[in-house]
GUTIBA-449612 format. One record per residue (C-alpha): residue in three letters; x, y, z. Coordinates in nm, 4 decimals. Example, Ala and Ser with C-alpha at 12.3 -4.5 7.8 and 13.67 -1.06 7.14 Angstrom:
  aa       px       py       pz
 ala   1.2300  -0.4500   0.7800
 ser   1.3670  -0.1060   0.7140
***
This chain:
  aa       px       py       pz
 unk  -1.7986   8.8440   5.2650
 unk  -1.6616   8.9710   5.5660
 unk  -1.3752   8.7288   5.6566
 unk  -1.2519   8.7513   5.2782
 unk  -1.1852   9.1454   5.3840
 unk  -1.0519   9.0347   5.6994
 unk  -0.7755   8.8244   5.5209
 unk  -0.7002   9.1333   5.3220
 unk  -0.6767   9.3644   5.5948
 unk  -0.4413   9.1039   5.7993
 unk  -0.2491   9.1274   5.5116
 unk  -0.2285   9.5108   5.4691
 unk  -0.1140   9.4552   5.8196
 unk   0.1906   9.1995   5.8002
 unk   0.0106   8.9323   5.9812
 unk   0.0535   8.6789   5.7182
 unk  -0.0570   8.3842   5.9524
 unk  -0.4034   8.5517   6.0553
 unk  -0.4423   8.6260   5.6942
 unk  -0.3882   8.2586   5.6041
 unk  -0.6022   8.1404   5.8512
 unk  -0.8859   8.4226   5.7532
 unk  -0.8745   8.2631   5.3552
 unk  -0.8487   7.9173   5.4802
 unk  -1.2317   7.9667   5.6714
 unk  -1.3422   8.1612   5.3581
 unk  -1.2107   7.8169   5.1578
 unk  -1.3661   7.5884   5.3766
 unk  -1.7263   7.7989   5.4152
 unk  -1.8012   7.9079   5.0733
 unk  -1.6625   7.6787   4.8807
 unk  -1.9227   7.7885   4.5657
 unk  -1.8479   8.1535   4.5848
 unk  -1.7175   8.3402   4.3215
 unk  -1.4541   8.4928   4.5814
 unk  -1.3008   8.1533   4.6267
 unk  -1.0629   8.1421   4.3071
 unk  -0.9135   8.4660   4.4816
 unk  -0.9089   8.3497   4.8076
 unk  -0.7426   7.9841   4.6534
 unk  -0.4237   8.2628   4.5275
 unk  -0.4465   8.4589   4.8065
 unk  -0.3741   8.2027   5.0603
 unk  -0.1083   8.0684   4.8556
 unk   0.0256   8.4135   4.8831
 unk   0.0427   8.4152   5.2570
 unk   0.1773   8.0688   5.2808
 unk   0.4879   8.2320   5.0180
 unk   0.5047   8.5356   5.2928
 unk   0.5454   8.2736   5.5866
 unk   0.8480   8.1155   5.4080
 unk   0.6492   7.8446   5.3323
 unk   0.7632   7.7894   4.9640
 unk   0.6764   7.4315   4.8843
 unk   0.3227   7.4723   5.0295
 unk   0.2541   7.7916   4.8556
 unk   0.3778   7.6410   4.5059
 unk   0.1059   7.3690   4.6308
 unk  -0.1473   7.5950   4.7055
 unk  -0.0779   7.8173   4.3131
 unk  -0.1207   7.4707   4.1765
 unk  -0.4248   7.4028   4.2996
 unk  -0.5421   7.7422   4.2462
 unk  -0.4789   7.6977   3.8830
 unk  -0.7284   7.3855   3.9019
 unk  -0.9809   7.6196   4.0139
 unk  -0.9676   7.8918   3.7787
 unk  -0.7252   7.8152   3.4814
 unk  -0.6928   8.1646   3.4362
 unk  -0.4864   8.2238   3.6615
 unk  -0.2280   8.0286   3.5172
 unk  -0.0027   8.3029   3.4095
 unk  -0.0196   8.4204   3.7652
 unk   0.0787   8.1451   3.9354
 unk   0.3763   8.0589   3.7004
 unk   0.5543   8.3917   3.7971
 unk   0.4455   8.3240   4.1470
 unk   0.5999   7.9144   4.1566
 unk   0.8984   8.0816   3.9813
 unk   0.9717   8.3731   4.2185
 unk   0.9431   8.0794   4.5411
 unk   1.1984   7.8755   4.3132
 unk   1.4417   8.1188   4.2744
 unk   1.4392   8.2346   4.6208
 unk   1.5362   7.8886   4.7213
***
């Protein structure tokens, strides 16, 4: 999936907002792949790297809906965006 490895190579790069936007498509495209539980984090990851904090705490959530699994994840994610507020 190449826009997945776009989104991580944005990423490597610092350019959080082309990296969001690369996982949003990949969200919106392939909504059955398997990719898109990591891509669900991921973007929530940029979103925290833009400053966004609410949205990205939004976006863990919602990840966690998709894949439960990630739960532990996303708790020490929603935690680190709280106490940077």
């Amino acid at each position: 999936m190449a826009m997945f490895e776009m989104g991580s190579l944005y990423v490597e790069a610092e350019q959080y907002e082309d990296a969001l936007q690369a996982y949003d498509r990949v969200l919106e495209q392939f909504g059955d792949n398997p990719m898109r539980k990591q891509a669900q984090f991921l973007k929530a990851e940029q979103l925290a790297n833009l400053g966004k904090r609410s949205e990205a705490a939004r976006e863990f959530d919602v990840g966690v809906l998709v894949d439960p699994s990630l739960k532990t994840d996303a708790i020490g994610n929603v935690a680190s965006l709280v106490s940077a507020i």
